[in-house]
N, C-alpha and C positions, 0 to 999 in steps of 0.2 A: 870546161875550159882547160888549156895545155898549162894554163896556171899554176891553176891546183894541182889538177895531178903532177904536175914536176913538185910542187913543196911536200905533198904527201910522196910522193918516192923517195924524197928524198930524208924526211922524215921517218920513212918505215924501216931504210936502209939503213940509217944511222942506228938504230934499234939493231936490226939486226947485224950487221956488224961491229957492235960491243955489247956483247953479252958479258955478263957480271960474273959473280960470285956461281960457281957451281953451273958455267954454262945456263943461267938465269936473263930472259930477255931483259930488258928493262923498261916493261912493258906501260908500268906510271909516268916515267920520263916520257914518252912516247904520246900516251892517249895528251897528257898537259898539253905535249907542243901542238898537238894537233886541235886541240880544245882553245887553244894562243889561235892560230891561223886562223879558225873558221870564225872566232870574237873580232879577229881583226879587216875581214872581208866582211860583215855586218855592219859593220863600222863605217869600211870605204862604201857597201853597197847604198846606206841609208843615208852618207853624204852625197852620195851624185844623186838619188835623186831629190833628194832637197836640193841640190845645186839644180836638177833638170826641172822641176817643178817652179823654181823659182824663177830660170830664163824664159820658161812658157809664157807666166803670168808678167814679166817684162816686154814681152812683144804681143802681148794682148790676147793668148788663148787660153780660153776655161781649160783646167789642166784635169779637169774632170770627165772630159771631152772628150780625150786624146786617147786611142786604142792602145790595151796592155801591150799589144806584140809590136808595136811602135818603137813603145817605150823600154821594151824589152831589146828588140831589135840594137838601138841605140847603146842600152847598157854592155850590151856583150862586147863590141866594138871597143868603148870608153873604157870598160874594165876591164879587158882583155893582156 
């Protein structure tokens, strides 16, 4: 997704453009925020579909039913 890759460029740039002490990347600052991003996309990913599994079963479909590439299809859009 153009997402992600935009927070990690932009995250890796920031790295690389302030190197520390002795020309040292600051490579722990870095993996954290990136280690922050992906916890935080887990987070939005496992709320929509609790949010999409739950509009399913409000208009009456077995949400067990429903094809992953569906429901995949859907998230990319939604989370985009």
């Amino acid at each position: 997704m153009e997402k992600d890759r935009t927070e990690i460029c932009k995250i890796v740039s920031e790295m690389l453009d302030n190197p520390g002490e002795c020309e040292i990347y600051p490579t722990t600052k870095a993996y954290d925020a990136l280690e922050e991003y992906v916890e935080g996309v887990r987070i939005e990913a496992i709320g929509w579909a609790t949010a999409d599994a739950c509009v399913a079963l409000d208009e009456g479909q077995d949400y067990r039913k429903i094809e992953v590439p569906s429901i995949l299809a859907r998230a990319l859009v939604d989370l985009a």
